[in-house]
N, C-alpha and C positions, 0 to 999 in steps of 0.2 A: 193282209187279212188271212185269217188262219183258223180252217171250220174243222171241228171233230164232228165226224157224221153217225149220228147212233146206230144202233142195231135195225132199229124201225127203218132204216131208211137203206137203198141198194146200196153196194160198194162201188157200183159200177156211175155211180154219181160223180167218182174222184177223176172219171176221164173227163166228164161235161163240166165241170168245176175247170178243171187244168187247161181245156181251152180256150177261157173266159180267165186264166191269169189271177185263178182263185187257189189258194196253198188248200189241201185239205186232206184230211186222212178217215179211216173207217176206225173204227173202234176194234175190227176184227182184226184190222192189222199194228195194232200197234197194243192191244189190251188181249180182249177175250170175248167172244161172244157173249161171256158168261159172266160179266164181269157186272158188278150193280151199281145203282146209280151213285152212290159217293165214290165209288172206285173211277168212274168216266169222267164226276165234277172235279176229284184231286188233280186228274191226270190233265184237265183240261187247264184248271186255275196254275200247276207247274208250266205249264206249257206253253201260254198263253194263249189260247183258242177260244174260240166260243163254239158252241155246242149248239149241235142243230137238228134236231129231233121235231117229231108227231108225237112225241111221249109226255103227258101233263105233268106228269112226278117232275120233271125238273124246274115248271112250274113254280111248282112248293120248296122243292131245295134253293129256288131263285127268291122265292118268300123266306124263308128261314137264316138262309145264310148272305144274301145282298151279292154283288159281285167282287171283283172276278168270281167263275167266268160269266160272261153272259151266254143269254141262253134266245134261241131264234126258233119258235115254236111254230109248225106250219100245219094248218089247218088250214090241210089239203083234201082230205079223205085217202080212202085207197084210189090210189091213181099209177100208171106205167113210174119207170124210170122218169123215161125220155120226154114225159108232161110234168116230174117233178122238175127236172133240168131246166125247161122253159120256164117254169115257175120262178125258180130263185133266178134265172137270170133275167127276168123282169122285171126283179125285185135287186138288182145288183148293186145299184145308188145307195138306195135304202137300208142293206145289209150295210155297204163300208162308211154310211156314214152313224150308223147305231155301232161296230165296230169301235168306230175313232174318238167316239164322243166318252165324253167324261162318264164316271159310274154312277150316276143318280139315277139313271135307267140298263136294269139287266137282264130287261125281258120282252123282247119280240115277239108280236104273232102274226104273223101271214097268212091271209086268208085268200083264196081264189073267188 
């Protein structure tokens, strides 16, 4: 499994991710902070990632253009890191098996 973590979310996610044996990158480090959302969705569909944001725009790019990528929408509020961390690894099943599954679904939302 292989997550692009948006802007919305810390970079410092990619440690609590990597000890959990989850591949995952920031968008800072491999794009731009600055970069807009079809620029994140290209780079995610080349790459094969799914995309994991608090942000609804991809939402609608998830409505508009179908998958890849898929998109893991967490509807969390604003909360620490280190309670996003427990978050999705509470939800780790869940993510790799939305992940592995066929594209008739390309939008996840996680709620706490």
């Amino acid at each position: 499994m292989k997550i692009l973590i948006d802007n919305n979310l810390s970079y410092k996610l990619i440690d609590h991710l990597k000890s959990a044996e989850i591949q995952s990158f920031h968008i800072k480090n491999v794009l731009s902070v600055f970069s807009l959302d079809q620029e994140i969705w290209d780079y995610a569909k080349d790459h094969k990632c799914m995309i994991m944001t608090k942000d609804n725009d991809f939402d609608e790019l998830s409505q508009l253009f179908g998958c890849p990528p898929k998109v893991v929408h967490l509807l969390c509020g604003n909360k620490s890191t280190s309670y996003i961390a427990d978050f999705i690894m509470s939800n780790k099943s869940s993510l790799i098996d939305f992940y592995e599954s066929n594209n008739e679904n390309c939008l996840l939302k996680l709620s706490d």
